[in-house]
C-alpha positions in Angstrom: 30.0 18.4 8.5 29.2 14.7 7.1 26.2 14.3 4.9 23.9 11.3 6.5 24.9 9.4 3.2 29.2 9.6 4.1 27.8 8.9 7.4 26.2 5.8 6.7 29.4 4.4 4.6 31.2 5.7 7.4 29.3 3.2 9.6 28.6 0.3 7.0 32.7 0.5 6.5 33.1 0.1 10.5 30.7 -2.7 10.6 32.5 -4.6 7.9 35.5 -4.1 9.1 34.2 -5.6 12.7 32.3 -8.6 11.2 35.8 -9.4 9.9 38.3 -8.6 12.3 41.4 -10.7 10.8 40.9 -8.6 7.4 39.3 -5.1 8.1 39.7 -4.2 5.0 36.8 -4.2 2.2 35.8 -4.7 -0.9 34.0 -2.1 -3.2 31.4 -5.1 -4.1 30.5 -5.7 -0.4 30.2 -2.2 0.5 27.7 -2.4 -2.2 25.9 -5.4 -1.1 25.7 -3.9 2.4 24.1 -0.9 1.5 22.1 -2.1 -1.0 23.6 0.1 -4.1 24.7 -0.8 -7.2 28.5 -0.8 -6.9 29.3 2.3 -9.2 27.3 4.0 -7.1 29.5 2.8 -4.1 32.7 3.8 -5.9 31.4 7.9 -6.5 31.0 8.1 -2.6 34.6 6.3 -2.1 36.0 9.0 -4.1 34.5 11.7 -2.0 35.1 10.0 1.4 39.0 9.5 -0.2 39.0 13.0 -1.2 38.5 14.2 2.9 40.9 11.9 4.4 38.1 9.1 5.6 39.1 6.3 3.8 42.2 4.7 1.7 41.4 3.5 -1.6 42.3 2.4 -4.8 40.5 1.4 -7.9 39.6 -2.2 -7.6 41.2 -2.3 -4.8 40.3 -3.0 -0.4 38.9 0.2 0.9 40.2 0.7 5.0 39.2 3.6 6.9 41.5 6.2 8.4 42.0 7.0 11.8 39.7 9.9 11.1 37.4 8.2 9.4 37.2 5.2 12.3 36.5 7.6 14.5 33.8 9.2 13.1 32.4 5.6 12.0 32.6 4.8 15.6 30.6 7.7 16.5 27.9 7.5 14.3 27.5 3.5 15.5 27.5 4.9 19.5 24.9 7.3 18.9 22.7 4.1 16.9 23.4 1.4 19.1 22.7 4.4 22.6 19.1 5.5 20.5 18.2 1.7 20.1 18.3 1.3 24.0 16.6 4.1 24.9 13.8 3.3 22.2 13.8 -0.3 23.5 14.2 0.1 27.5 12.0 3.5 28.0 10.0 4.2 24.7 8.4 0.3 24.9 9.3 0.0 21.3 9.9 -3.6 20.3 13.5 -4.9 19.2 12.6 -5.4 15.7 11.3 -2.0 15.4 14.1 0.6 17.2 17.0 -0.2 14.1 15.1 1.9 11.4 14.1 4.8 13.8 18.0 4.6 15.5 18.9 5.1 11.7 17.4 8.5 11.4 18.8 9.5 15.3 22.4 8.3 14.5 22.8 11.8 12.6 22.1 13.7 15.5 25.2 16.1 15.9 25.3 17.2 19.2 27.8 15.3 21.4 26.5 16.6 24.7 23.2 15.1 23.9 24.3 12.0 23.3 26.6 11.9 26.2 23.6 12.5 28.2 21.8 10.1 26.8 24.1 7.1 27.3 24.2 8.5 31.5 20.6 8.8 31.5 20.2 4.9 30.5 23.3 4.5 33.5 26.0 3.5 30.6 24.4 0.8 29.3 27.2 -1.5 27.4 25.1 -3.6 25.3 22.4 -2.2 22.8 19.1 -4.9 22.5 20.6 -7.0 20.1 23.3 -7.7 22.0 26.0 -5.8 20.2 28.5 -3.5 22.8 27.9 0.0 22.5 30.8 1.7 22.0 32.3 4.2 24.7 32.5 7.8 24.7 36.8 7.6 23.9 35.9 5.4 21.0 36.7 2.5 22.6 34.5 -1.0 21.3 34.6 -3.4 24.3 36.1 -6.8 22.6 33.1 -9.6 23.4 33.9 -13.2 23.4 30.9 -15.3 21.7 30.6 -18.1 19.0 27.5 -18.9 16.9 25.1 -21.4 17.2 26.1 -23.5 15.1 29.4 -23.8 16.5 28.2 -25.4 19.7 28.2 -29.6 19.7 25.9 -32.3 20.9 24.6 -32.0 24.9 25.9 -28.8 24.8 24.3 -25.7 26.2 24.5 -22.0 26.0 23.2 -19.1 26.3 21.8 -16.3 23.5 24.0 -13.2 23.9 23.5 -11.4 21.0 21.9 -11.6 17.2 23.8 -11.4 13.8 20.7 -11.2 11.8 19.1 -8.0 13.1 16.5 -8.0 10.4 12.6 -7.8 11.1 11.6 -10.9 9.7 13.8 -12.9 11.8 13.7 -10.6 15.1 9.6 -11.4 14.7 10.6 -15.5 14.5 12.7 -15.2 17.8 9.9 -13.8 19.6 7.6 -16.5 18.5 10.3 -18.8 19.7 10.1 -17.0 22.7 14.0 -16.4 22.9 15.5 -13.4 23.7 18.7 -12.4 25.1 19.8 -14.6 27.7 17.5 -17.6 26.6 18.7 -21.3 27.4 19.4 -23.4 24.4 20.5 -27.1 25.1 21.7 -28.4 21.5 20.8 -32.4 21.6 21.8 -33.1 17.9 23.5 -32.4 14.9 21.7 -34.0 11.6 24.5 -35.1 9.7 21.9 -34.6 6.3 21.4 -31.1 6.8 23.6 -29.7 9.8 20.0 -28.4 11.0 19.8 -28.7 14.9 17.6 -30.8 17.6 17.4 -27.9 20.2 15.7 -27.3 23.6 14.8 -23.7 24.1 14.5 -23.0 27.6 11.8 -25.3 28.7 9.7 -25.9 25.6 9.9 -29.2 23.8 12.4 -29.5 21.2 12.3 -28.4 17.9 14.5 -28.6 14.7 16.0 -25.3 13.4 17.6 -24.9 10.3 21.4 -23.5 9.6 20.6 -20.4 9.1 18.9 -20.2 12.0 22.1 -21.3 14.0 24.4 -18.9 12.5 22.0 -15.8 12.8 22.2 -16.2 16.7 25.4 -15.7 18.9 26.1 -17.4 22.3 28.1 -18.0 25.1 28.6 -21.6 27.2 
């Protein structure tokens, strides 16, 4: 059995790897950043993952996860992304607030559990941020999205999902009023600052910043 530390590299690997589909392989520096340890600290768990067959990896070299070790990353990111929805659609707890608690449930071993789970919530396929919860064979559904700030002038779109699951900016959305599924109508680009002249729904229109724009994903 997986300590909830090899878990969570396990996981962090998978998620990197996802983020950057063209070159799933990483770095020991951004596994760091990730997981906010100092990067020695990175490479002692590398060893051990290495040593059971869970990752490939070479001293300042990309680290890529085994079959094994996918799978298991896989696993651990179905049972989080399954947890968040249920704490989200029948616990009432806001979207902001079900990632840390879902950290803690991920290490839940028991399979039939969370098999049970995912057909008590009728097989849900997206968790509340947006992101497709992977299916019981392993399989990670491939979804088609662009960000923000991709989209041009008199375009509009649609809010499918959130790259920037953190608190802070899962608290501004709400303020904003936008949610999965909210309208956005983009009416300019400022050539200054790339910031964007949007309509949100029906509200009158606002600037947002870049960041803003590249923490949301959406769909024409």
């Amino acid at each position: 059995m997986l300590s909830y530390t090899e878990e969570n590299y396990l996981k962090a690997l998978l998620m990197l790897g996802l983020q950057n589909e063209d070159k799933p392989e990483v770095g020991t520096n951004d596994m760091a950043a990730y997981l906010g340890v100092k990067p020695a600290t990175a490479t002692d768990m590398l060893k051990k993952l290495k040593e059971k067959d869970l990752v490939t990896y070479q001293k300042y070299g990309k680290i890529l996860l085994t079959a094994i070790g996918r799978k298991k990353g896989i696993a651990v990111l179905r049972k989080h992304r399954l947890w968040e929805t249920f704490l989200y659609e029948k616990l009432d707890f806001s979207w902001d607030e079900v990632h840390e608690v879902a950290e803690q449930l991920e290490h839940i071993q028991s399979e039939k559990l969370v098999n049970k789970l995912e057909e008590f919530l009728d097989f849900p396929e997206f968790d509340p941020h947006g992101d497709p919860i992977p299916k019981a064979n392993g399989e990670i559904p491939i979804v088609h999205r662009i960000l923000l700030s991709e989209m041009k002038e008199n375009e509009t779109c649609r809010v499918v999902a959130v790259k920037d699951t953190s608190a802070l900016f899962l608290q501004y959305l709400e303020r904003l009023n936008v949610t999965i599924g909210t309208k956005i109508t983009v009416l300019e680009v400022v050539d200054f600052d790339g910031s964007l002249n949007v309509q949100i729904g029906n509200a009158p229109v606002r600037s947002v910043s870049v960041k803003f724009a590249e923490s949301l994903f959406v769909k024409k």
